[in-house]
HTML snippet that shows the backbone in 3Dmol.js (N, CA, C, O; Angstrom):
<script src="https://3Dmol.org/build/3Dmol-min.js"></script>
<div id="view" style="width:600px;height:400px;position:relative"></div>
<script>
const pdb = `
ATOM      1  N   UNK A   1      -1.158 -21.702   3.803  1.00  0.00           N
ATOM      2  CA  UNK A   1      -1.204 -20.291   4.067  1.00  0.00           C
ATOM      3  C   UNK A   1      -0.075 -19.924   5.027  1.00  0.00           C
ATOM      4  O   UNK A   1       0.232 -20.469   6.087  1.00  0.00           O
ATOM      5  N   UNK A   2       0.436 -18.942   4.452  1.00  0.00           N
ATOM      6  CA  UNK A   2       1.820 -18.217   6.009  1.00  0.00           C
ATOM      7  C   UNK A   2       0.938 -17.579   6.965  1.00  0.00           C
ATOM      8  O   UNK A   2      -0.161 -17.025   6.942  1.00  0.00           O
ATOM      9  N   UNK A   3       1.983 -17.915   7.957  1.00  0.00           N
ATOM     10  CA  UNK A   3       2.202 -17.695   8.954  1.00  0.00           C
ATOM     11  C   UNK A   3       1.503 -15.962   9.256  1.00  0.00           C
ATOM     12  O   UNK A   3       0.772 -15.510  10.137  1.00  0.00           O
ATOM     13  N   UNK A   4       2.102 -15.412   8.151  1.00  0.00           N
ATOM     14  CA  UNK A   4       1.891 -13.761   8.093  1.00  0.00           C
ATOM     15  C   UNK A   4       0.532 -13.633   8.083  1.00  0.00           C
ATOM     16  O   UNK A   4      -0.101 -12.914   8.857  1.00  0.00           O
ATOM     17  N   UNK A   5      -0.119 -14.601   6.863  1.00  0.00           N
ATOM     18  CA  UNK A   5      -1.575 -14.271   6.581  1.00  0.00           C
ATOM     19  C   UNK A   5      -2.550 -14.132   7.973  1.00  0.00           C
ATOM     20  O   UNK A   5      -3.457 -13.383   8.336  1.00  0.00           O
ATOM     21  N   UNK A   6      -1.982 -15.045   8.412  1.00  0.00           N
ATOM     22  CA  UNK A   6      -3.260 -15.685   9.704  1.00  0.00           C
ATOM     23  C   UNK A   6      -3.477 -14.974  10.502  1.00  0.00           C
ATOM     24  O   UNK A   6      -4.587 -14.841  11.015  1.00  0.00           O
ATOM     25  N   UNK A   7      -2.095 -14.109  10.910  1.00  0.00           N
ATOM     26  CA  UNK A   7      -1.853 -13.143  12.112  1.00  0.00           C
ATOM     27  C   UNK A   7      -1.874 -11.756  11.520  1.00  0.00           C
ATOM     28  O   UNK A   7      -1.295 -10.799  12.034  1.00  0.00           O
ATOM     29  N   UNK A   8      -2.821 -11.691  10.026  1.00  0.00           N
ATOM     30  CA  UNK A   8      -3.127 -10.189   9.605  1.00  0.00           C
ATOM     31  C   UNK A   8      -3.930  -9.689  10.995  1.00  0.00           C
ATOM     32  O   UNK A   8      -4.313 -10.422  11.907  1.00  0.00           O
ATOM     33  N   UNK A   9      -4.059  -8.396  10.907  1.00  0.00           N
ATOM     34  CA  UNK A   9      -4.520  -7.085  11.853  1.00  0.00           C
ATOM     35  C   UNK A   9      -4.555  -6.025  10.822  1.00  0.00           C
ATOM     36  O   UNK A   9      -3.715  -5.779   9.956  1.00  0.00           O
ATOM     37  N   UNK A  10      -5.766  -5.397  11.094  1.00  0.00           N
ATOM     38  CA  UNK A  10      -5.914  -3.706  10.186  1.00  0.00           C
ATOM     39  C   UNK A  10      -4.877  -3.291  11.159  1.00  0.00           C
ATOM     40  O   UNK A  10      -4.690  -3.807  12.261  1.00  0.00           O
ATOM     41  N   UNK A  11      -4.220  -2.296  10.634  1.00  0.00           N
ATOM     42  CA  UNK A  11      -3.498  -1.117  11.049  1.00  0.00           C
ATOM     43  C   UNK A  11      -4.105  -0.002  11.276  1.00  0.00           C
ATOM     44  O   UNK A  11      -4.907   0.309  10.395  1.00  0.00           O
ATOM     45  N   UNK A  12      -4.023   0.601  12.012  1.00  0.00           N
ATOM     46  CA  UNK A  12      -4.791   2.039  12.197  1.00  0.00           C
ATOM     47  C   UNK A  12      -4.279   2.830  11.404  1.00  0.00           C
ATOM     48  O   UNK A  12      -5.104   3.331  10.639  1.00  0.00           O
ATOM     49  N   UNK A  13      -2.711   3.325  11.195  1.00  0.00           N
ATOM     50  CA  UNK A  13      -2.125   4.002   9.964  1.00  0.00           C
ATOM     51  C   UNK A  13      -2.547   4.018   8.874  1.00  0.00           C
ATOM     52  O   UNK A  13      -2.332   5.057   8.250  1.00  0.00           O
ATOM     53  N   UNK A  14      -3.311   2.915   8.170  1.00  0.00           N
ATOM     54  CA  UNK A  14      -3.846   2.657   6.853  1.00  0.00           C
ATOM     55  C   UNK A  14      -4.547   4.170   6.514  1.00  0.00           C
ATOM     56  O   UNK A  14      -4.795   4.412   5.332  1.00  0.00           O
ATOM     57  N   UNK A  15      -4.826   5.060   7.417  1.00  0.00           N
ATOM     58  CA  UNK A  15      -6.117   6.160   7.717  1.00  0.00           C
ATOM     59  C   UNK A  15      -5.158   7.197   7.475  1.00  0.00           C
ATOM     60  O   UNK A  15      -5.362   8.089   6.652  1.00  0.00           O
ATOM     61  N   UNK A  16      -4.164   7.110   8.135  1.00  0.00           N
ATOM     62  CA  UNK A  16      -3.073   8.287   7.953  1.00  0.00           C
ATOM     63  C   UNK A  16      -2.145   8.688   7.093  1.00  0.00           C
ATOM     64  O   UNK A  16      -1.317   9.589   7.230  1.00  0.00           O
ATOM     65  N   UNK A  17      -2.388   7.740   5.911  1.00  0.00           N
ATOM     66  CA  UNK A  17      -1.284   8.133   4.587  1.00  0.00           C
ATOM     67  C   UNK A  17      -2.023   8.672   3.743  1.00  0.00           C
ATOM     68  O   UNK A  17      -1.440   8.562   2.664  1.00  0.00           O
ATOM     69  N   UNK A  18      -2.935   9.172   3.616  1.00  0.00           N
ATOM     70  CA  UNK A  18      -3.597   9.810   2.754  1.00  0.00           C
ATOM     71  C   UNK A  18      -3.875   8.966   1.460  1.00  0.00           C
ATOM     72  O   UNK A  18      -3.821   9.538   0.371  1.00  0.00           O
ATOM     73  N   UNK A  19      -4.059   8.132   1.506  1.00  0.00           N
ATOM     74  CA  UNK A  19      -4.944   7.089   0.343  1.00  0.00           C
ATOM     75  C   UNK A  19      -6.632   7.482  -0.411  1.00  0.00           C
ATOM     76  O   UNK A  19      -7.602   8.105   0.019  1.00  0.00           O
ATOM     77  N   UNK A  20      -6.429   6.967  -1.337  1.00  0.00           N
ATOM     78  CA  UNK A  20      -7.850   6.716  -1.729  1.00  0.00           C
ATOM     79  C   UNK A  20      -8.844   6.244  -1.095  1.00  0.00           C
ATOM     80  O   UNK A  20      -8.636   5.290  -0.346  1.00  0.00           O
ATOM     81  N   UNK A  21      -9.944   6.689  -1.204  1.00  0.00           N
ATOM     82  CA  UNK A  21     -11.449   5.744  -0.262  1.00  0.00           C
ATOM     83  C   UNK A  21     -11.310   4.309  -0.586  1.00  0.00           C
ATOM     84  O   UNK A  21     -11.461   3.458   0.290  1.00  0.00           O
ATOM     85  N   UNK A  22     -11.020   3.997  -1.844  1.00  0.00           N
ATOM     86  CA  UNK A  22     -10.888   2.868  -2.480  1.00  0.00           C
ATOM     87  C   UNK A  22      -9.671   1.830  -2.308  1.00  0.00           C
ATOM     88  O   UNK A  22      -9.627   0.605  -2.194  1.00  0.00           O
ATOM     89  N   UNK A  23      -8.703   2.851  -2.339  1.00  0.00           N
ATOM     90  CA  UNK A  23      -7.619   2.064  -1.616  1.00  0.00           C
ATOM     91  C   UNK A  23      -7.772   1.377  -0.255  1.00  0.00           C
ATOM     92  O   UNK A  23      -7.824   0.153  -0.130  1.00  0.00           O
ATOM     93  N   UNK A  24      -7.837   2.215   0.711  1.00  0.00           N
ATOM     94  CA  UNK A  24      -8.153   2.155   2.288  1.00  0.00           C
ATOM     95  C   UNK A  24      -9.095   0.573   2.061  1.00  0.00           C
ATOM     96  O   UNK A  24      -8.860  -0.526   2.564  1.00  0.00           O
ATOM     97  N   UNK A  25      -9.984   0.905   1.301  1.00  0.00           N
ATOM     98  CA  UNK A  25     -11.518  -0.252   1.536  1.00  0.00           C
ATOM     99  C   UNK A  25     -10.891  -1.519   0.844  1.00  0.00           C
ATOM    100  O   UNK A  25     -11.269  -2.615   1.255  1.00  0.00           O
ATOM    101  N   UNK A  26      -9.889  -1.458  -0.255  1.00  0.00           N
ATOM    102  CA  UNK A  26      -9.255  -2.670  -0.622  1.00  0.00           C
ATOM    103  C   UNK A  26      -8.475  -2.874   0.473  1.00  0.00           C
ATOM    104  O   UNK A  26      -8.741  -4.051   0.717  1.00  0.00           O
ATOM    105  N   UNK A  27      -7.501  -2.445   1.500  1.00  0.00           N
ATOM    106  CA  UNK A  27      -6.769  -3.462   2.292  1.00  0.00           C
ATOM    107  C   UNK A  27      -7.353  -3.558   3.338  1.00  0.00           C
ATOM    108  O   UNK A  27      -6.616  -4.135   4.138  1.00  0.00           O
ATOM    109  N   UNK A  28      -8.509  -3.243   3.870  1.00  0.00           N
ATOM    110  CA  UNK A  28      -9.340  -3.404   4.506  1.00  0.00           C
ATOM    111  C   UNK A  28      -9.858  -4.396   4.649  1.00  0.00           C
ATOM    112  O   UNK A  28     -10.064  -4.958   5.725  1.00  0.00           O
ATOM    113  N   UNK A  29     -10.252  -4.891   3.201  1.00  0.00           N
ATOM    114  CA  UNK A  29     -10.509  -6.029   2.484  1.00  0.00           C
ATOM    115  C   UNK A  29     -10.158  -7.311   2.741  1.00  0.00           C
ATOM    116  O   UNK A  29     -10.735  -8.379   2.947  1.00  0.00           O
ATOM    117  N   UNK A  30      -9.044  -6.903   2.672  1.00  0.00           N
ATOM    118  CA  UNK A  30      -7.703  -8.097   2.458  1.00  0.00           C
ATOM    119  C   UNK A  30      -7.559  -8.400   3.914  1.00  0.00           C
ATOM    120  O   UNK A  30      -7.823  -9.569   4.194  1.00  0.00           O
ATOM    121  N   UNK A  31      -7.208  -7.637   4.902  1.00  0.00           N
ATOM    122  CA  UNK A  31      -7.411  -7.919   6.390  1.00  0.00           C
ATOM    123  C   UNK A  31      -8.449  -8.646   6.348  1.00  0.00           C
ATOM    124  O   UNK A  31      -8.227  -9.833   6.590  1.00  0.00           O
ATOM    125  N   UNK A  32      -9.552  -8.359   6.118  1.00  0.00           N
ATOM    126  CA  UNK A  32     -11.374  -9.644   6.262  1.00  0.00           C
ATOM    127  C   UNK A  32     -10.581 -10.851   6.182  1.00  0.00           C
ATOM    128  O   UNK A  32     -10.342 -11.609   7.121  1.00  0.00           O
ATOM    129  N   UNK A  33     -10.245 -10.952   5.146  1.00  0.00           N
ATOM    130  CA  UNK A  33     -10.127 -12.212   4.292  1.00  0.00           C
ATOM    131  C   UNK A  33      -8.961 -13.074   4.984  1.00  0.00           C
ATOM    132  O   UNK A  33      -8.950 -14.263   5.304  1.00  0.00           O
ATOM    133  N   UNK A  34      -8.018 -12.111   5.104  1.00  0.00           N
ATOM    134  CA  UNK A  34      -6.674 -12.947   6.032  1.00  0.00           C
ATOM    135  C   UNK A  34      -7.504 -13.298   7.254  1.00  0.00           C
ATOM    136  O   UNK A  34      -7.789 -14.481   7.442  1.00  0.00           O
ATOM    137  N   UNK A  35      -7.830 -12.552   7.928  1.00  0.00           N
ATOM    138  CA  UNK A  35      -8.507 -12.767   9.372  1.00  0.00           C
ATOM    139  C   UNK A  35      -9.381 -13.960   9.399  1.00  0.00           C
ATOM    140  O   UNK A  35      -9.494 -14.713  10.367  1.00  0.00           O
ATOM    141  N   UNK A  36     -10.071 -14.092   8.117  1.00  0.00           N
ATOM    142  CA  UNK A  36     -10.931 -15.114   8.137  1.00  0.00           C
ATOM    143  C   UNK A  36     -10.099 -16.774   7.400  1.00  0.00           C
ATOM    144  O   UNK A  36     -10.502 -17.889   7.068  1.00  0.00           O
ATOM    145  N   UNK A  37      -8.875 -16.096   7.435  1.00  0.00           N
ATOM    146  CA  UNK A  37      -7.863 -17.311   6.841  1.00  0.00           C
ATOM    147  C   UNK A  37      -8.242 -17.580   5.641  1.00  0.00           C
ATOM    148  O   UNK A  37      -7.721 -18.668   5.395  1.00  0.00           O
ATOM    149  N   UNK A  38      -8.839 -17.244   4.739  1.00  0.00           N
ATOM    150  CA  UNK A  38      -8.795 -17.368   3.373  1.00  0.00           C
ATOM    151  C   UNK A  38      -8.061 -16.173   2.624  1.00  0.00           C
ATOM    152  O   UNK A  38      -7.802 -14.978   2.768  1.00  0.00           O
ATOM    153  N   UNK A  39      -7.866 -17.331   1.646  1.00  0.00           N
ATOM    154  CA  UNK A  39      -6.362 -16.476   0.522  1.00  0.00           C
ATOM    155  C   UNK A  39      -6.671 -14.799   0.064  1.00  0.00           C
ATOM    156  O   UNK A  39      -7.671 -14.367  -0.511  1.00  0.00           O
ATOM    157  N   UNK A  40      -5.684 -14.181   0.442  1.00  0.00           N
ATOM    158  CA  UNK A  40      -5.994 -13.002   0.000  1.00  0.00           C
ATOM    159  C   UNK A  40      -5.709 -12.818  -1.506  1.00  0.00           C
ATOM    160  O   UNK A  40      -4.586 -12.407  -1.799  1.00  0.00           O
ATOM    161  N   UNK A  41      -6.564 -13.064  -2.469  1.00  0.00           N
ATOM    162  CA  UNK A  41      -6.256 -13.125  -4.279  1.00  0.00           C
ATOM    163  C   UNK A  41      -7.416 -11.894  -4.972  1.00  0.00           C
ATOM    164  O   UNK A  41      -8.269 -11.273  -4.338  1.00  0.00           O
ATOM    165  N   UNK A  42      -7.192 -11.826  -6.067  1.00  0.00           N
ATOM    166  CA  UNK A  42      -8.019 -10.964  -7.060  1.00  0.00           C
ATOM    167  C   UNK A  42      -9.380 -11.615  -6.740  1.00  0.00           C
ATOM    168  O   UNK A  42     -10.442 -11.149  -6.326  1.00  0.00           O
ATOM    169  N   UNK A  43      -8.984 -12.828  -7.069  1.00  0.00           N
ATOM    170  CA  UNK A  43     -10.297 -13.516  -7.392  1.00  0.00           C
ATOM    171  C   UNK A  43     -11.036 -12.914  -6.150  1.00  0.00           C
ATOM    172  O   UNK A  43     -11.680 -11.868  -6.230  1.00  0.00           O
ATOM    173  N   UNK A  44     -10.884 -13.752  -4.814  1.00  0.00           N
ATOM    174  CA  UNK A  44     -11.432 -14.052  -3.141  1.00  0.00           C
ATOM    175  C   UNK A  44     -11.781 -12.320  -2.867  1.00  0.00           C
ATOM    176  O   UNK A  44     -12.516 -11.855  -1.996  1.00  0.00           O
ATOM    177  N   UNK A  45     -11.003 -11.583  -3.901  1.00  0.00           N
ATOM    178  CA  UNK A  45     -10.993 -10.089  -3.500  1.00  0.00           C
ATOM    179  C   UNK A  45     -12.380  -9.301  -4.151  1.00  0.00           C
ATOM    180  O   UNK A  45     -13.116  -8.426  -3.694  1.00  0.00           O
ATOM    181  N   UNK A  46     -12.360 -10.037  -5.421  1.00  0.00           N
ATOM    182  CA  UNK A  46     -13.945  -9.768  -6.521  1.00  0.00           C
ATOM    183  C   UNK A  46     -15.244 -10.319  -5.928  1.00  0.00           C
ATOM    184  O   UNK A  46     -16.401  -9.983  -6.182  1.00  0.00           O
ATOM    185  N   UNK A  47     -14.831 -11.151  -5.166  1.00  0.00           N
ATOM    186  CA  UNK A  47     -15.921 -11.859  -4.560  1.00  0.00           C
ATOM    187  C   UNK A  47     -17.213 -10.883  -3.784  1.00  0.00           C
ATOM    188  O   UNK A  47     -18.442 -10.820  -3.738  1.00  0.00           O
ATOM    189  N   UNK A  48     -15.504  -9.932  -3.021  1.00  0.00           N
ATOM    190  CA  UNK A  48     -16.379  -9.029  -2.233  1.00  0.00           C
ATOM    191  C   UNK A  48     -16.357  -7.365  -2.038  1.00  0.00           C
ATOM    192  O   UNK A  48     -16.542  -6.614  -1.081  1.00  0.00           O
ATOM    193  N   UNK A  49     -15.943  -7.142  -3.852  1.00  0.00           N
ATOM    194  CA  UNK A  49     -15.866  -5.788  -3.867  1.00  0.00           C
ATOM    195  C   UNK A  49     -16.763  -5.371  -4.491  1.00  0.00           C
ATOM    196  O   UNK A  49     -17.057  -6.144  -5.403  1.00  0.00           O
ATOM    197  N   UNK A  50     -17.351  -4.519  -4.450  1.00  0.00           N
ATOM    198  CA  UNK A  50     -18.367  -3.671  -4.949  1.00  0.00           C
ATOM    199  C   UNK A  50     -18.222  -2.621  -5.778  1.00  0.00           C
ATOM    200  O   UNK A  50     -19.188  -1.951  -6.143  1.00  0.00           O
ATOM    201  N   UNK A  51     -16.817  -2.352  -6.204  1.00  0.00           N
ATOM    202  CA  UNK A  51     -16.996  -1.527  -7.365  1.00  0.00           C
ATOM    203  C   UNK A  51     -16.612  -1.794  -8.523  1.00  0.00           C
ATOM    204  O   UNK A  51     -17.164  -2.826  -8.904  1.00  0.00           O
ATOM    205  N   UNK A  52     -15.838  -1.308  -9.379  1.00  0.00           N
ATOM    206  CA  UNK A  52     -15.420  -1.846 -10.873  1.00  0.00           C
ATOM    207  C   UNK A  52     -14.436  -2.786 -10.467  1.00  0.00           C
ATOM    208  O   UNK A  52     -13.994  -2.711  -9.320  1.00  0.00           O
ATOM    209  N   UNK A  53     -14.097  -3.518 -11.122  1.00  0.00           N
ATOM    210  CA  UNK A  53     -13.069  -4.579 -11.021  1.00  0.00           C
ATOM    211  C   UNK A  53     -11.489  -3.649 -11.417  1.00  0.00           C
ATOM    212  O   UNK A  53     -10.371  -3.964 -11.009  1.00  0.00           O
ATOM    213  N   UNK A  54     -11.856  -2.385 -12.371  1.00  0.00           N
ATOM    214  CA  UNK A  54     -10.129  -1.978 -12.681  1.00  0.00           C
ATOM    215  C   UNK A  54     -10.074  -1.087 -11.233  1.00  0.00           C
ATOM    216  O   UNK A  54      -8.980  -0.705 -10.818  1.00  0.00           O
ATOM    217  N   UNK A  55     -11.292  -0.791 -10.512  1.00  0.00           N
ATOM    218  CA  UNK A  55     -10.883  -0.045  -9.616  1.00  0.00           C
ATOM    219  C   UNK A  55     -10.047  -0.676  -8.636  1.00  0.00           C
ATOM    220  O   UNK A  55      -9.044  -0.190  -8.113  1.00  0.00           O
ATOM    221  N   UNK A  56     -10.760  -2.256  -8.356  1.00  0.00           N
ATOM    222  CA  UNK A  56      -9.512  -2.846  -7.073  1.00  0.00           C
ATOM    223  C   UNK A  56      -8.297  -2.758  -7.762  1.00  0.00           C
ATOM    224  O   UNK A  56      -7.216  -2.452  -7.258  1.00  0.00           O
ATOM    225  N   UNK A  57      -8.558  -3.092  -9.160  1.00  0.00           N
ATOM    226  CA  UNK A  57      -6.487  -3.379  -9.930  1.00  0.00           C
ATOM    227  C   UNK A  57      -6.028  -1.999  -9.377  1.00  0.00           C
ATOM    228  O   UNK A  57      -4.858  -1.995  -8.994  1.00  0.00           O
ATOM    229  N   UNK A  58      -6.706  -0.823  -9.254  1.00  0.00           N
ATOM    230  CA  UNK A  58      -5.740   0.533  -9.271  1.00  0.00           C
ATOM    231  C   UNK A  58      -5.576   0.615  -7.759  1.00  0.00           C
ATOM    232  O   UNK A  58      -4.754   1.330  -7.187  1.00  0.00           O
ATOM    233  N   UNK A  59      -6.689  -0.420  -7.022  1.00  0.00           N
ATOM    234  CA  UNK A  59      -6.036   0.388  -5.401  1.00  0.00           C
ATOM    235  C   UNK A  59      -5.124  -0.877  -5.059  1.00  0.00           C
ATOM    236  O   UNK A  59      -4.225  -0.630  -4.255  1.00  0.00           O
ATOM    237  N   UNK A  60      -5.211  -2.417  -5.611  1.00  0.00           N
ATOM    238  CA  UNK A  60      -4.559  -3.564  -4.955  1.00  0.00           C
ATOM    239  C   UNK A  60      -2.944  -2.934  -5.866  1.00  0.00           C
ATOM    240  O   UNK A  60      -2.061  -3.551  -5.269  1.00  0.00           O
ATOM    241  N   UNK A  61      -2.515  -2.394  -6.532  1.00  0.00           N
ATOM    242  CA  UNK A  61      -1.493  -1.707  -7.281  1.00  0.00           C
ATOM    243  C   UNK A  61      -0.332  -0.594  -6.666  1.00  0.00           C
ATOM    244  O   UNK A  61       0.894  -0.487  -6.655  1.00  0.00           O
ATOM    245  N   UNK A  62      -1.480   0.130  -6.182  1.00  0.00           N
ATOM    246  CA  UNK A  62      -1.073   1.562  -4.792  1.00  0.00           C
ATOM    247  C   UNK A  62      -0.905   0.560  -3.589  1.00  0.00           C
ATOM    248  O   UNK A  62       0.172   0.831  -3.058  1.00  0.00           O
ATOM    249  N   UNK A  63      -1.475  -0.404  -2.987  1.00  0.00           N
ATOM    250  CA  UNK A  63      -1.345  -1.069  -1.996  1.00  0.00           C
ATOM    251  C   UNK A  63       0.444  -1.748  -2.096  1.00  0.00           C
ATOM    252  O   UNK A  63       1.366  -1.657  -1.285  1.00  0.00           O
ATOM    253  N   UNK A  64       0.389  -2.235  -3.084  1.00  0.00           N
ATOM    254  CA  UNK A  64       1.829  -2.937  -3.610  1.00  0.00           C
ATOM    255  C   UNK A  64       2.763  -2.096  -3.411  1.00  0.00           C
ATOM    256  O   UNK A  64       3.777  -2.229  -2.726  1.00  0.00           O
ATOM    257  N   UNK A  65       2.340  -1.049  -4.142  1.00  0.00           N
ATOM    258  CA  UNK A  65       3.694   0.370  -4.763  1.00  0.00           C
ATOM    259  C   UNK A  65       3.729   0.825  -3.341  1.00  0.00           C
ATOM    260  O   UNK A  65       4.690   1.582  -3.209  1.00  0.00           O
ATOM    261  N   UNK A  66       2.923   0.637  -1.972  1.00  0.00           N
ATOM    262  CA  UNK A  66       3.179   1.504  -1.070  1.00  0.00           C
ATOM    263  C   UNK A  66       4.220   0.706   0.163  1.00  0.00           C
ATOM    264  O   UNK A  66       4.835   1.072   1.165  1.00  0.00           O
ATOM    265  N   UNK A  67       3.985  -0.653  -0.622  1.00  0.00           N
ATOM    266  CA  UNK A  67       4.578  -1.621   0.395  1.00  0.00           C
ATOM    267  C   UNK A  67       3.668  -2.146   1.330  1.00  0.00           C
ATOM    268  O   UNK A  67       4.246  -2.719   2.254  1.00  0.00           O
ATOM    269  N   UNK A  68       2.547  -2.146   1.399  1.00  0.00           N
ATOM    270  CA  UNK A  68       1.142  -2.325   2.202  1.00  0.00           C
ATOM    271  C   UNK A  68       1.185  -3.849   1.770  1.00  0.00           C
ATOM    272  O   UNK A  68       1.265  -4.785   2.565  1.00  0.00           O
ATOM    273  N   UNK A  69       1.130  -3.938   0.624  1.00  0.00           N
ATOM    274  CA  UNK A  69       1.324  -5.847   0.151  1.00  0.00           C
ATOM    275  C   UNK A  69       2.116  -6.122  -0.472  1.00  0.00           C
ATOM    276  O   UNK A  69       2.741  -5.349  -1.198  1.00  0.00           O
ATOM    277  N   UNK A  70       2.283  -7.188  -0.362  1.00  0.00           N
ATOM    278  CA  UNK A  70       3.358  -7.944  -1.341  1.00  0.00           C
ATOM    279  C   UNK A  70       2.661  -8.868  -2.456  1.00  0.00           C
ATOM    280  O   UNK A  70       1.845  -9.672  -2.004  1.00  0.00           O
ATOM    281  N   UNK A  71       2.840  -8.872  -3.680  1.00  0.00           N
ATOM    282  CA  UNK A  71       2.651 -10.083  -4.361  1.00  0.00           C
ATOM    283  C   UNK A  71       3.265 -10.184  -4.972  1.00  0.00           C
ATOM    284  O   UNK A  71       2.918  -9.858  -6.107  1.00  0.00           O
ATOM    285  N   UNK A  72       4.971 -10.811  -4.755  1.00  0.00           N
ATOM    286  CA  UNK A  72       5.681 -11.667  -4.783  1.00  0.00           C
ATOM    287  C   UNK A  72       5.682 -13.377  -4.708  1.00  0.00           C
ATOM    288  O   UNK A  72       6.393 -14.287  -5.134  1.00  0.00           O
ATOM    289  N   UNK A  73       4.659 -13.262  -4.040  1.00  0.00           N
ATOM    290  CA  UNK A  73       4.505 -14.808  -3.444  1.00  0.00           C
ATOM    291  C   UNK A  73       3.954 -15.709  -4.771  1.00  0.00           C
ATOM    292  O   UNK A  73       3.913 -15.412  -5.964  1.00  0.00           O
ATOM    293  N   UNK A  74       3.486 -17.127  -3.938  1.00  0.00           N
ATOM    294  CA  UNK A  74       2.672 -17.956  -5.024  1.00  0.00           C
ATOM    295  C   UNK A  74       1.914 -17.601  -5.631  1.00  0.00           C
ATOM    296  O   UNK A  74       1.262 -16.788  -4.977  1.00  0.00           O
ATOM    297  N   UNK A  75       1.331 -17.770  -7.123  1.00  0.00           N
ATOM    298  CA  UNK A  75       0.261 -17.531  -7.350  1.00  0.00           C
ATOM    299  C   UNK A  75      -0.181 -16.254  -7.602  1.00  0.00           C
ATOM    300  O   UNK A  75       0.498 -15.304  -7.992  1.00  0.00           O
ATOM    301  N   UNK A  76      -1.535 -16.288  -7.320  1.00  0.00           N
ATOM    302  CA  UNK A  76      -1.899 -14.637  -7.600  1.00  0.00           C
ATOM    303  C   UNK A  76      -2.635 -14.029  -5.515  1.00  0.00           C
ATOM    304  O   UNK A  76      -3.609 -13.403  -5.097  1.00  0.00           O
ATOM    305  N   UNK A  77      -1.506 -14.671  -4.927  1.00  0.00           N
ATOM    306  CA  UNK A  77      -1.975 -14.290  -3.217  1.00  0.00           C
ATOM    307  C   UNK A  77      -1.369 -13.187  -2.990  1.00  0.00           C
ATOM    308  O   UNK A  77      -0.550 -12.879  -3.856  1.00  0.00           O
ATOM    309  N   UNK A  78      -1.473 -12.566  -2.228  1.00  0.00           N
ATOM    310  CA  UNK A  78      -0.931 -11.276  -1.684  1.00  0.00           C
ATOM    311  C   UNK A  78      -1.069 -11.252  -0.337  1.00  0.00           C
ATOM    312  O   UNK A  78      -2.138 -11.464   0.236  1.00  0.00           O
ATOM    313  N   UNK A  79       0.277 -10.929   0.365  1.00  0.00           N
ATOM    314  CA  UNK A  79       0.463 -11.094   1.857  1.00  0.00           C
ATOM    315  C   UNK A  79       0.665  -9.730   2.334  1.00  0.00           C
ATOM    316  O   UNK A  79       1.546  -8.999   1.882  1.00  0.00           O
ATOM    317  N   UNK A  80      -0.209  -9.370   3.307  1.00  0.00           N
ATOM    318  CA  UNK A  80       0.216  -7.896   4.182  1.00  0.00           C
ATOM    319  C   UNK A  80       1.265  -8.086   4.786  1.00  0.00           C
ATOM    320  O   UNK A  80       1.583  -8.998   5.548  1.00  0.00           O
ATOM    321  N   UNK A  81       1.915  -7.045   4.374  1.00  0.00           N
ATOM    322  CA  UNK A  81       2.953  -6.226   5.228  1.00  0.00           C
ATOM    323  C   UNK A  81       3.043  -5.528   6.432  1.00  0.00           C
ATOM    324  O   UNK A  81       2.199  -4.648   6.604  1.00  0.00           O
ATOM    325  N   UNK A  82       3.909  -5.727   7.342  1.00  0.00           N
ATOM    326  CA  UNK A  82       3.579  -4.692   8.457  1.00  0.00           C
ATOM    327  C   UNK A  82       3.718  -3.801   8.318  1.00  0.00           C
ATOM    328  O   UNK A  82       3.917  -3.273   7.224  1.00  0.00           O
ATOM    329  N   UNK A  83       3.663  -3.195   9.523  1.00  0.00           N
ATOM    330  CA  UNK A  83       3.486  -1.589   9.075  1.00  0.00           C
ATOM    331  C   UNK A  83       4.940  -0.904   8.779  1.00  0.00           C
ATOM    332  O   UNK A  83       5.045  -0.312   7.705  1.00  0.00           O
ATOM    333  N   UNK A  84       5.875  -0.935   9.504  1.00  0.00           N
ATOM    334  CA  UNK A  84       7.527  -0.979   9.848  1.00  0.00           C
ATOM    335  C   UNK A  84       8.079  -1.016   8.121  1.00  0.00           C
ATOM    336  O   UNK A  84       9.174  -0.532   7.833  1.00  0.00           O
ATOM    337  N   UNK A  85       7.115  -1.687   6.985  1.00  0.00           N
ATOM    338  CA  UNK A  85       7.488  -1.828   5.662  1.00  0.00           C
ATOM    339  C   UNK A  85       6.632  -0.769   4.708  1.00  0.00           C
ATOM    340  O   UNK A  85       6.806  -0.434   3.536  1.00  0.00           O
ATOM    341  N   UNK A  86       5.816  -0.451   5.516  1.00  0.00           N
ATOM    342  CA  UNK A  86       5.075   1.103   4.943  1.00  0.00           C
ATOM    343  C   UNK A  86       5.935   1.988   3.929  1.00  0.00           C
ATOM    344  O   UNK A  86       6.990   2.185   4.532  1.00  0.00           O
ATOM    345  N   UNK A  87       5.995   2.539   2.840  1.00  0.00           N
ATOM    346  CA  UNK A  87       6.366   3.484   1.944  1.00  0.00           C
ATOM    347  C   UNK A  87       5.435   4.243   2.563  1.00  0.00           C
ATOM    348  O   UNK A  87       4.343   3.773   2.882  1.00  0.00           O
ATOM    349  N   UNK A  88       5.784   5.513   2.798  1.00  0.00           N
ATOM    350  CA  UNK A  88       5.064   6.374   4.235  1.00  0.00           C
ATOM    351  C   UNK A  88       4.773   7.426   2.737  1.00  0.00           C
ATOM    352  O   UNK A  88       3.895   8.254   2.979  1.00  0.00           O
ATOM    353  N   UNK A  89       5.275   7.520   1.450  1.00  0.00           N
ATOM    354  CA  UNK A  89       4.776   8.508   0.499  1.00  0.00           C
ATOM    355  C   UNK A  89       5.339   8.185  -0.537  1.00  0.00           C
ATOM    356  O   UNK A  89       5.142   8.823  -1.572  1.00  0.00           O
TER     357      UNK A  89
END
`;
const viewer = $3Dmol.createViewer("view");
viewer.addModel(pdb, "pdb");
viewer.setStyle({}, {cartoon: {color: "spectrum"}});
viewer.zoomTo();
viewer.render();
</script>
C-alpha cells in the first residue's frame, strides 16, 4: 500500500463543491477504508455501500473526473488525492 493511502484524511472541502449525497458518501468511504489501511477498490468499496452498485460506479467516476481519486494505479485501487489536485468544477 502507498504511502498516500495510509496518510488519507477526509477533507472538509469534499462539502463545498457541490457534489452528490452519493458522491460525498463514496469518498467518504474511501477515507474509512484508507484510514483503516485497507485497499481502497470496487470490490472493499461494495462491501460497504448501501446503495445500487451503478450508483458507486457514477459517484467513484465524478470522484475521478473531479480529481478527488486517481485510478491510475495497480489494479482496480484508487488513491486519494489531495486537495491542491481538486478540479474545483
Amino acid at each position: 500500500m502507498t504511502a498516500s493511502l495510509l496518510n488519507a484524511r477526509m477533507d472538509q472541502q469534499i462539502f463545498k463543491l457541490g457534489l452528490a449525497v452519493e458522491t460525498i458518501s463514496a469518498y467518504l468511504l474511501c477515507c474509512a477504508l484508507a484510514d483503516e489501511r485497507r485497499p481502497v477498490t470496487r470490490a472493499s468499496l461494495l462491501q460497504v455501500w448501501n446503495a445500487a452498485p451503478g450508483a458507486l460506479d457514477r459517484a467513484l467516476a465524478e470522484l475521478v473526473e473531479r480529481a478527488i481519486l486517481d485510478h491510475s494505479g495497480p489494479a482496480d485501487e484508487y488513491r486519494i488525492l489531495p486537495t491542491s489536485a481538486w478540479r474545483k468544477a
